[in-house]
C-alpha positions as CSV (number, residue, x, y, z in Angstrom):
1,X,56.7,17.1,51.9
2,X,59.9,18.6,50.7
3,X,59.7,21.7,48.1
4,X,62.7,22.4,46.1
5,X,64.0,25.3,43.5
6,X,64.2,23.0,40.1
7,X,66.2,24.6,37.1
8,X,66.0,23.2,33.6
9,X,63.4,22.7,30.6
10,X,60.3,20.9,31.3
11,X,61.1,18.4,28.6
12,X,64.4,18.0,30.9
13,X,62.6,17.1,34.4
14,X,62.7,13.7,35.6
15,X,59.7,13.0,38.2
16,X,56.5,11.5,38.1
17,X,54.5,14.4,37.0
18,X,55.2,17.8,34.8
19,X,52.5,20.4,36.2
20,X,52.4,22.6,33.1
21,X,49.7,25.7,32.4
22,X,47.7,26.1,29.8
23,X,44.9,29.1,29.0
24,X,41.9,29.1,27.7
25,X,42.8,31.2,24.4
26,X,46.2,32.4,22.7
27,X,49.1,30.4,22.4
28,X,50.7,28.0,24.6
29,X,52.7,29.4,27.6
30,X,56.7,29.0,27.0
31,X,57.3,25.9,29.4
32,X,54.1,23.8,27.6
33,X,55.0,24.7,24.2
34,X,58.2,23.3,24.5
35,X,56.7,20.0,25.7
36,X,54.0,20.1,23.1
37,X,57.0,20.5,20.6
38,X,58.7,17.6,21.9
39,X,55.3,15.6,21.8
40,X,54.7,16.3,18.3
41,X,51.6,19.2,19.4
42,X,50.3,16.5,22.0
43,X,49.0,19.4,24.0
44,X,47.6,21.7,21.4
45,X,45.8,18.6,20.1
46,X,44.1,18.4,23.6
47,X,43.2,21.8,23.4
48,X,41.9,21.4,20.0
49,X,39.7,18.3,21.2
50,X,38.2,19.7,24.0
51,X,40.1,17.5,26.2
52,X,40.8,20.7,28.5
53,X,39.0,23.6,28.1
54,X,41.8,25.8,29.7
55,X,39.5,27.6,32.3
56,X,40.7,28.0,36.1
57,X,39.8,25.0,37.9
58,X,40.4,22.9,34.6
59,X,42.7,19.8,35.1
60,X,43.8,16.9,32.9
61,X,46.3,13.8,33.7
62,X,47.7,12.2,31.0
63,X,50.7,9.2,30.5
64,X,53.7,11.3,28.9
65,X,54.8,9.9,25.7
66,X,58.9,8.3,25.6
67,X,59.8,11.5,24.3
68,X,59.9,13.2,27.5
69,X,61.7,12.2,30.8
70,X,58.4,13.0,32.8
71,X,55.8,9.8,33.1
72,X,53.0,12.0,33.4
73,X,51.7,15.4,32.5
74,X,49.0,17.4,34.3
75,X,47.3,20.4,32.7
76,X,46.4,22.9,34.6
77,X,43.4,25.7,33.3
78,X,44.1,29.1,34.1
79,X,41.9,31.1,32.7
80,X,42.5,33.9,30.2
81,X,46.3,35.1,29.9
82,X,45.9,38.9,30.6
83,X,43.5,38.0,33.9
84,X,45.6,35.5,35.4
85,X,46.6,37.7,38.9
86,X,47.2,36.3,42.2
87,X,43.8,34.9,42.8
88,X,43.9,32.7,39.8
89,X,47.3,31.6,40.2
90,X,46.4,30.6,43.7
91,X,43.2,28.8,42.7
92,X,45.1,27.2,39.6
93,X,47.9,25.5,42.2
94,X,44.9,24.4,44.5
95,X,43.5,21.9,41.9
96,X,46.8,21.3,40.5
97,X,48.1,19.8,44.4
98,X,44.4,18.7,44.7
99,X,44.4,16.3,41.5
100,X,48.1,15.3,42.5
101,X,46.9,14.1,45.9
102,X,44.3,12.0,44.5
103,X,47.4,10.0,42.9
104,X,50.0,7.7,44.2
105,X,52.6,9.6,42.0
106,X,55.5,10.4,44.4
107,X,57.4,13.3,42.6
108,X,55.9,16.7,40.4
109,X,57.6,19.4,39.0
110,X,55.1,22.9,38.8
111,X,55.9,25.5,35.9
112,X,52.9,27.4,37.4
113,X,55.0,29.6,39.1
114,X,57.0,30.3,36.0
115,X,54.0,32.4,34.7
116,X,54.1,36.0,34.8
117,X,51.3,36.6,37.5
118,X,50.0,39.7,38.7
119,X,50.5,41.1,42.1
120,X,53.0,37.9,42.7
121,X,57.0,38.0,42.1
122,X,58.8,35.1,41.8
123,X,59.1,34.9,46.3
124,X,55.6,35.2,46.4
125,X,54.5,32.5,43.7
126,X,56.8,29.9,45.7
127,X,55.1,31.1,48.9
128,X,51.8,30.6,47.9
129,X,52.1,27.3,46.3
130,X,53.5,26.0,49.0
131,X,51.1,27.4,52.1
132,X,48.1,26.3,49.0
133,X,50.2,23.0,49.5
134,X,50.0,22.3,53.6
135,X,46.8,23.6,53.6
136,X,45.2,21.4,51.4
137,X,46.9,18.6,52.5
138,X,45.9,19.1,56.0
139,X,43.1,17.1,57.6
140,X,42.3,16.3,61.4
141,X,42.1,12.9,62.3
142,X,42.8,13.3,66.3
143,X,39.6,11.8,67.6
144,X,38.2,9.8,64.7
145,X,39.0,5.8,65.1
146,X,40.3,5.5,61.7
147,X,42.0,7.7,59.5
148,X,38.7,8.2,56.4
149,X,41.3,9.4,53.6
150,X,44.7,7.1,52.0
151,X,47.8,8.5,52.9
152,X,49.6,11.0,50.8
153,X,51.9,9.7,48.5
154,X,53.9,12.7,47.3
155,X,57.5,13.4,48.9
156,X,58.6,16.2,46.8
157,X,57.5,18.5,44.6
158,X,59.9,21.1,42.6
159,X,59.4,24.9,41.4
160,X,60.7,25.9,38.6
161,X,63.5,28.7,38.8
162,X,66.6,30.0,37.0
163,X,69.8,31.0,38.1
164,X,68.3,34.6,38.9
165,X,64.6,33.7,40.4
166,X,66.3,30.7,42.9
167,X,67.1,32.4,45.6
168,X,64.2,34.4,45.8
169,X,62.3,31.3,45.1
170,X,63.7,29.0,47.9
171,X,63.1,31.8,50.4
172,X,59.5,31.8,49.3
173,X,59.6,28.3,50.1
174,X,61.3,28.7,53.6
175,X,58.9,30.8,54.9
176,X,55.7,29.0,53.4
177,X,56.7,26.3,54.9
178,X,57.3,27.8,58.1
179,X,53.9,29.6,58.0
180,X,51.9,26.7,56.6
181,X,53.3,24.5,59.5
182,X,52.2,26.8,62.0
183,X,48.8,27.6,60.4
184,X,48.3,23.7,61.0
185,X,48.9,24.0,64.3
186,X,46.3,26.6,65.2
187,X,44.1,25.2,62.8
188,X,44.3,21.6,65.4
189,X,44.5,23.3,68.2
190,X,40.9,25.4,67.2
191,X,40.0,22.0,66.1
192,X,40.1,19.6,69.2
193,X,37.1,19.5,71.4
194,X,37.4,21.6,74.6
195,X,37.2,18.2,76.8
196,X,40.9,17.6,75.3
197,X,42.1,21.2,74.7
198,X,42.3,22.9,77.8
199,X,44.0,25.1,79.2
200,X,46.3,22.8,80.4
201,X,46.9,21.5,77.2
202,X,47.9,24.7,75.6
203,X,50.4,25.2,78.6
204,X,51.6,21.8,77.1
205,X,52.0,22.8,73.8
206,X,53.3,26.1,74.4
207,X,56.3,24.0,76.0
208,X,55.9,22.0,73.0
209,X,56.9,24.4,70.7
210,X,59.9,25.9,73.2
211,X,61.5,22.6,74.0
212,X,64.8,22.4,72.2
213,X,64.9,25.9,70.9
214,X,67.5,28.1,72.9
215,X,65.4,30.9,72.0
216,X,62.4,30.5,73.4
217,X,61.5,30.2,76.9
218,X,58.1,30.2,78.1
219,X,56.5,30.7,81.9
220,X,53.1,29.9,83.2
221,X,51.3,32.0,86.0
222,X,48.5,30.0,87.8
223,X,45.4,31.0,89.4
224,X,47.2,32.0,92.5
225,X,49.7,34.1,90.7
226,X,47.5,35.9,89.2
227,X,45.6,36.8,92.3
228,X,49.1,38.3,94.0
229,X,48.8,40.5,90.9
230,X,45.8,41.7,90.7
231,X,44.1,40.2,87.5
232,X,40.6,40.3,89.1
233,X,39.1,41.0,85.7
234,X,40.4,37.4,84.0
235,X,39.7,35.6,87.3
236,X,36.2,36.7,87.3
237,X,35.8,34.8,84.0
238,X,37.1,31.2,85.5
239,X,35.0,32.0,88.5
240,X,32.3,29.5,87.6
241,X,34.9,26.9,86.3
242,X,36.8,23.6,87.6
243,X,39.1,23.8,85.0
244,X,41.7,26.1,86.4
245,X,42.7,29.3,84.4
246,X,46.5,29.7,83.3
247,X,48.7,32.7,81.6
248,X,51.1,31.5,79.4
249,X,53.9,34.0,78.5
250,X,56.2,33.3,75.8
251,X,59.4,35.1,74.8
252,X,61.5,34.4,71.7
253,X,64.6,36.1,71.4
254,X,66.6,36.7,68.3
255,X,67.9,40.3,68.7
256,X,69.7,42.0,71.2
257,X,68.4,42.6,74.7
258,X,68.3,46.4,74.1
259,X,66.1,46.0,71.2
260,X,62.1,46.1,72.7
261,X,59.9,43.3,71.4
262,X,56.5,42.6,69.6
263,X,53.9,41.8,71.7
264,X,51.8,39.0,70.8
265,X,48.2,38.6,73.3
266,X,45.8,36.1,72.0
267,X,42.3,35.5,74.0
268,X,42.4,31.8,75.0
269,X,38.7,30.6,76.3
270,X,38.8,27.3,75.6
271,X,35.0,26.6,75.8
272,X,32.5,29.6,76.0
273,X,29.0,29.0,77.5
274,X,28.6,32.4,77.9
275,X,28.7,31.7,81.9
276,X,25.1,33.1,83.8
277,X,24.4,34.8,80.3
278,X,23.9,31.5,78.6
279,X,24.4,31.0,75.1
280,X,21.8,29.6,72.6
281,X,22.0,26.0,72.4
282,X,22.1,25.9,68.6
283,X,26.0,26.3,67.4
284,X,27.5,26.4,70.9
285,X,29.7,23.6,70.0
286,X,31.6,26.3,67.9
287,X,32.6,27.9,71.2
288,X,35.6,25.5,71.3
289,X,37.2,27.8,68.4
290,X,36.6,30.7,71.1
291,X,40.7,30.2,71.9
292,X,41.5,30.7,68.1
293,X,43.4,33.9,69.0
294,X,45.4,32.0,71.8
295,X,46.1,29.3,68.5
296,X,47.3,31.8,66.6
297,X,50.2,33.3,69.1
298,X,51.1,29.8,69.2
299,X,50.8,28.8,65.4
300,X,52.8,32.5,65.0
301,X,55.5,31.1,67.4
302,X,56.0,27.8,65.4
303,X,56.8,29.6,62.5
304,X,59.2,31.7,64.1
305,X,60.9,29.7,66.0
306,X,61.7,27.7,62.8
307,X,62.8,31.1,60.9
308,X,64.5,32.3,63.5
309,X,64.1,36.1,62.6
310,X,66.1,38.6,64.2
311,X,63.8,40.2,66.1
312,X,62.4,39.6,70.0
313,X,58.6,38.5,70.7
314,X,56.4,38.5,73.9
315,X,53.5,36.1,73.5
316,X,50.6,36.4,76.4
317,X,48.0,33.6,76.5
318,X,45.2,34.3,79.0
319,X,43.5,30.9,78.9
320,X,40.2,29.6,80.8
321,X,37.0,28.2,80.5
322,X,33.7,30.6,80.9
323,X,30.7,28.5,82.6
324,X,27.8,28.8,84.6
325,X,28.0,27.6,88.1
326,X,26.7,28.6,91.7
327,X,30.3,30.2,92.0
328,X,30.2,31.9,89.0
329,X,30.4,35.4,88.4
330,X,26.7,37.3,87.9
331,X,25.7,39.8,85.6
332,X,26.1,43.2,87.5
333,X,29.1,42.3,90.1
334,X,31.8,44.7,90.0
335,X,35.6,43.6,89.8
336,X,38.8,45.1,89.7
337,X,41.4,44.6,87.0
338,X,45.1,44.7,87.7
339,X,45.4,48.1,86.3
340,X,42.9,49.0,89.0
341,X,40.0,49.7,87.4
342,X,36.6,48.8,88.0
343,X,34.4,46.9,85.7
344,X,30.3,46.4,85.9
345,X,29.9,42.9,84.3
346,X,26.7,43.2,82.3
347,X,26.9,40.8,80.3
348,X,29.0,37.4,81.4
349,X,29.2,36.5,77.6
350,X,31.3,39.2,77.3
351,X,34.4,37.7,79.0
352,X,36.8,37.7,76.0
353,X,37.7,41.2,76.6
354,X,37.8,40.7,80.3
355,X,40.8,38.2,80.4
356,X,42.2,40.2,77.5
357,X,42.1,43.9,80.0
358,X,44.2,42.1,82.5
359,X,46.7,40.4,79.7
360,X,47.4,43.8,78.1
361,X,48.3,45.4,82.0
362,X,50.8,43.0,82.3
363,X,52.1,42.8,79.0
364,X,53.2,46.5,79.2
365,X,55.7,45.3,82.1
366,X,58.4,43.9,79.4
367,X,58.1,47.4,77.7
368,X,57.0,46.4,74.0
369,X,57.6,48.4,71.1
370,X,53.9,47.4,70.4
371,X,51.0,45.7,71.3
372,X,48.4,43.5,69.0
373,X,45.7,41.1,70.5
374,X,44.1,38.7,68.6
375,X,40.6,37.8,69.8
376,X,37.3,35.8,68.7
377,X,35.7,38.9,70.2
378,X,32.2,39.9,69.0
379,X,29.4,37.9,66.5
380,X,29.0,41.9,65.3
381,X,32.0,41.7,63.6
382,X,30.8,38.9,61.7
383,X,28.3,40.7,60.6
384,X,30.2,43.6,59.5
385,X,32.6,42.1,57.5
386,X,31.8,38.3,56.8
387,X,34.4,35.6,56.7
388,X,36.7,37.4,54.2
389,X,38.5,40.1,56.5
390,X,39.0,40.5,60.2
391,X,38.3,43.4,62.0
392,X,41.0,45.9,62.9
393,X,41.0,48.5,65.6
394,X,43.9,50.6,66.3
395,X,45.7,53.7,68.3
396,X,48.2,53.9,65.3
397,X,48.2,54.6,61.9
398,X,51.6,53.1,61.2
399,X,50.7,49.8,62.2
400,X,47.1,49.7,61.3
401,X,49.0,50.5,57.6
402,X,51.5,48.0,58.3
403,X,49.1,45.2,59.2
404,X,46.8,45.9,56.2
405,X,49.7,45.7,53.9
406,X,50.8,42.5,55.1
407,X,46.8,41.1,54.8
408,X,46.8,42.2,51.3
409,X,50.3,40.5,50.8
410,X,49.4,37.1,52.9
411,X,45.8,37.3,51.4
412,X,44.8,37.4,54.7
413,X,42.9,40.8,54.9
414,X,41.7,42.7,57.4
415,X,39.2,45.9,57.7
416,X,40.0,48.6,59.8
417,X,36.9,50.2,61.8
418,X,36.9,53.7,63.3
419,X,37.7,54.2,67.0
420,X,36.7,57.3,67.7
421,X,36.1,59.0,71.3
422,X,32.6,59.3,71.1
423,X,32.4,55.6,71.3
424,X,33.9,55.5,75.0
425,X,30.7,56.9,75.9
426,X,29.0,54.0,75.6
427,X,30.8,52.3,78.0
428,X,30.2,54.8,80.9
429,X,29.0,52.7,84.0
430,X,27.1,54.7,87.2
431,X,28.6,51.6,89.6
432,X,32.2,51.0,88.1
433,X,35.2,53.1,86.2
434,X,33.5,51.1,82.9
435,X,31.0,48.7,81.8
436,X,31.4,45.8,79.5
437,X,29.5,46.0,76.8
438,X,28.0,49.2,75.3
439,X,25.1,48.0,73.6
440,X,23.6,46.9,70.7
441,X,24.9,49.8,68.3
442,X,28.7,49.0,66.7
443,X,29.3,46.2,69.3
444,X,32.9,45.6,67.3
445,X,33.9,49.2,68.2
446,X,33.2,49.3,71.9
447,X,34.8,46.0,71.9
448,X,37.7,47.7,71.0
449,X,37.5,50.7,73.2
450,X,36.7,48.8,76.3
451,X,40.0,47.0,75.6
452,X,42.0,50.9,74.5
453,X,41.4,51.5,78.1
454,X,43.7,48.7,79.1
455,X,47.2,49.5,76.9
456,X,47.8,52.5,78.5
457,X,50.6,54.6,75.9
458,X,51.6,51.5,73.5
459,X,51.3,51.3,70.3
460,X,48.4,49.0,69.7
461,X,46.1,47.3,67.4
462,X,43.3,44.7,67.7
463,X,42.6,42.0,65.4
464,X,38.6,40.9,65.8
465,X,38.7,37.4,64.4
466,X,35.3,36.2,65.0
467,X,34.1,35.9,61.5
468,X,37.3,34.3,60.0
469,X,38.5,32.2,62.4
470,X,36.7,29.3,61.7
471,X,34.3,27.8,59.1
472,X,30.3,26.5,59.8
473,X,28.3,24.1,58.1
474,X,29.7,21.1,55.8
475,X,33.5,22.6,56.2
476,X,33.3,23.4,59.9
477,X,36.9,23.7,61.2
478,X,39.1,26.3,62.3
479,X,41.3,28.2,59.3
480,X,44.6,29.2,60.8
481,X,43.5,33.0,59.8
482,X,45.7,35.4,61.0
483,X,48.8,33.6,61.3
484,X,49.5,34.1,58.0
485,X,48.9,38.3,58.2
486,X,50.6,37.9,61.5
487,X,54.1,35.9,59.7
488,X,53.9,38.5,57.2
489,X,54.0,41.2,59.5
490,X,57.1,39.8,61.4
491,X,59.2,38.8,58.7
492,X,58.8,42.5,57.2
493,X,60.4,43.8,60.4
494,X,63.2,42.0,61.0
């Protein structure tokens, strides 16, 4: 799909289909009055008929009279004038794309984004319309025999813009495009079964995204490396496992050498049985999204390796399998992580913050400016905040600030939950330095203050992205959430 800045008068657009607003009361928006003038009040007489009521979520396709250069015109509802903000807009250009998919016209031009919006300027509008776009377009097809829905027929689809909005409009679509892409790829990754996305495999696609880019390199310890290093703590996760476990450690750079990087660490169990702690049976199959924070360093790295920002990133993968086995670690054994603590495993279903203690030792050796880790870590933070934010713990106020604002912008919020020193005390273990879990009470929290332990002076935040990394029920499949927040983030520093 290509997106393009298109200047001119709707009634001067050549293309298959003119996407033009209307709302439920008032009079008509600029762009469609002009066409219902040149339609002798076509559109006003549809209004007047009941033909489109105007509400969000309303959509009519018509055949465009000789008068215009368009063959057809779409109506899209949206709502009441002085309440069309962000959220409506966004909704608005989800039916529009969704009604233009279920055609085999090839072209559209949107005056959606021409409307005055709420919480949107004219980058934003593009940007949205075209991450709604690649996200509605997406659909996984790897392991299914036969592909269930017709191809898409569109190839291009035009914004409108003037001489002053266009270049703010085609950077919108730049970096939508760039995010959308790599929200796809985590979204498949998440998506494939665990017999087919292994570790392995996301050593493969790490080189994947590398290959061909002069700035980005990536490296792979194995199980032995990590040994000579000391990462007893993530090895004592893959204990019970065949498949063998696997850092993967990216680095793009597009700033000087001098300049320290972002730090990227994204848990990467590829299957989660919960090892000798055993899961319930019911759901486990949604433990293949348990590498969703491994999905979204790599979906983050896409994008950025299109951009090409100026600014240098460290992405750590700690990837493995956690299952039960007569080699696999026990609740109670003690092990020792590489920054030489000592950890009592109480719970093996804990692991995610394991592999993640040694990742954020050894991330600290390329001396980031800061640190975020991006984990499916705990079912509590589900149930603190839902499937609308993720979870956000932090040592710093300037990025815990930084990384709401860029939620709110990327509509990819997040929540942030205290940290306070009194929760360390839950973790207090009479056979190691710490335990692993601290209990039933705020298990989100201690979560996050087991893994405080482990990033020594950085700067540091951690993104809990167990409630909104994936979908249940009838729309099951992984979302891409936060590589959007995470994009946002990135392209507000460079």
């Amino acid at each position: 799909m290509r997106f393009e800045a298109k200047t001119g008068h709707a009634t001067e657009q050549k293309t298959a289909c003119l996407i033009l607003p209307v709302y439920a009361s008032g009079p008509l928006p600029a762009s469609t009055r002009r066409v219902d003038t040149a339609t002798d009040g076509l559109i006003a007489g549809l209004l007047e008929d009941g033909d489109i009521s105007g509400k969000v979520g309303d959509a009519l396709l018509i055949k465009a009279p000789p008068t215009l250069r368009a063959d057809r015109i779409m109506l899209i509802g949206c709502g009441e004038r002085d309440k069309f903000d962000r959220k409506q807009y966004r909704k608005a250009v989800r039916v529009a794309f969704g009604s233009l998919r279920q055609t085999r016209l090839k072209t559209a031009v949107s005056y959606l984004n021409g409307e005055a919006i709420a919480g949107a300027d004219m980058y934003r509008r593009a940007r949205i319309a075209v991450e709604v776009w690649h996200h509605g377009a997406y659909r996984y097809t790897t392991t299914k025999s036969t592909d269930e829905q017709p191809p898409i027929a569109q190839t291009s689809i035009g914004l409108t813009a003037t001489t002053a909005t266009g270049t703010a409009i085609r950077k919108g679509i730049k970096h939508g495009d760039a995010t959308a892409r790599g929200v796809a790829l985590s979204r498949e990754l998440g998506n494939l079964p665990a017999n087919i996305c292994t570790p392995g495999h996301l050593v493969a696609e790490a080189r994947r995204i590398a290959r061909g880019n002069s700035k980005l390199r990536v490296q792979v310890l194995d199980e032995a490396d990590m040994k000579k290093i000391g990462m007893g703590s993530l090895l004592s996760v893959t204990a019970g496992t065949a498949e063998p476990a696997k850092l993967i450690v990216l680095h793009y750079d597009g700033a000087a050498k001098s300049r320290q990087p972002v730090a990227l660490v994204g848990k990467g169990i590829t299957f989660d049985s919960g090892g000798i702690s055993l899961k319930p049976g019911p759901a486990m199959d949604e433990m293949k999204f348990d590498m969703c924070g491994a999905a979204t360093v790599l979906g983050v790295f896409h994008a950025i390796a299109t951009l090409k920002p100026a600014l240098n990133l460290v992405g750590i993968i700690p990837t493995c399998e956690n299952l039960p086995s007569g080699t696999a670690t026990k609740p109670g054994d003690v092990v020792t992580a590489m920054s030489g603590k000592t950890i009592e495993v109480l719970n093996t279903d804990a692991e995610g913050r394991l592999i993640l203690a040694d990742a954020l030792t050894y991330v600290q050796k390329f001396k980031p400016e800061l640190i975020i880790d991006i984990a499916t870590l705990t079912g509590a933070c589900l149930v603190a905040l839902g499937r609308h934010r993720s979870g956000l713990l932090s040592n710093s106020d300037g990025l815990s600030n930084a990384l709401l604002k860029a939620g709110d912008a990327a509509d990819d919020p997040v929540w942030r939950l205290p940290l306070d020193d009194e929760y360390k005390e839950l973790l207090k273990s009479n056979f190691a330095d710490l335990q692993n879990i601290g209990g039933r009470d705020a298990g989100t929290i201690t979560a996050g203050a087991f893994l405080a332990e482990f990033v020594g002076d950085s700067e540091w935040a951690h993104l809990d992205i167990a409630g909104t990394a994936w979908l249940t029920g009838s729309r099951k499949g992984s979302t891409g959430r936060p590589v959007p927040l995470l994009c946002e983030f990135l392209l507000n520093r460079h």
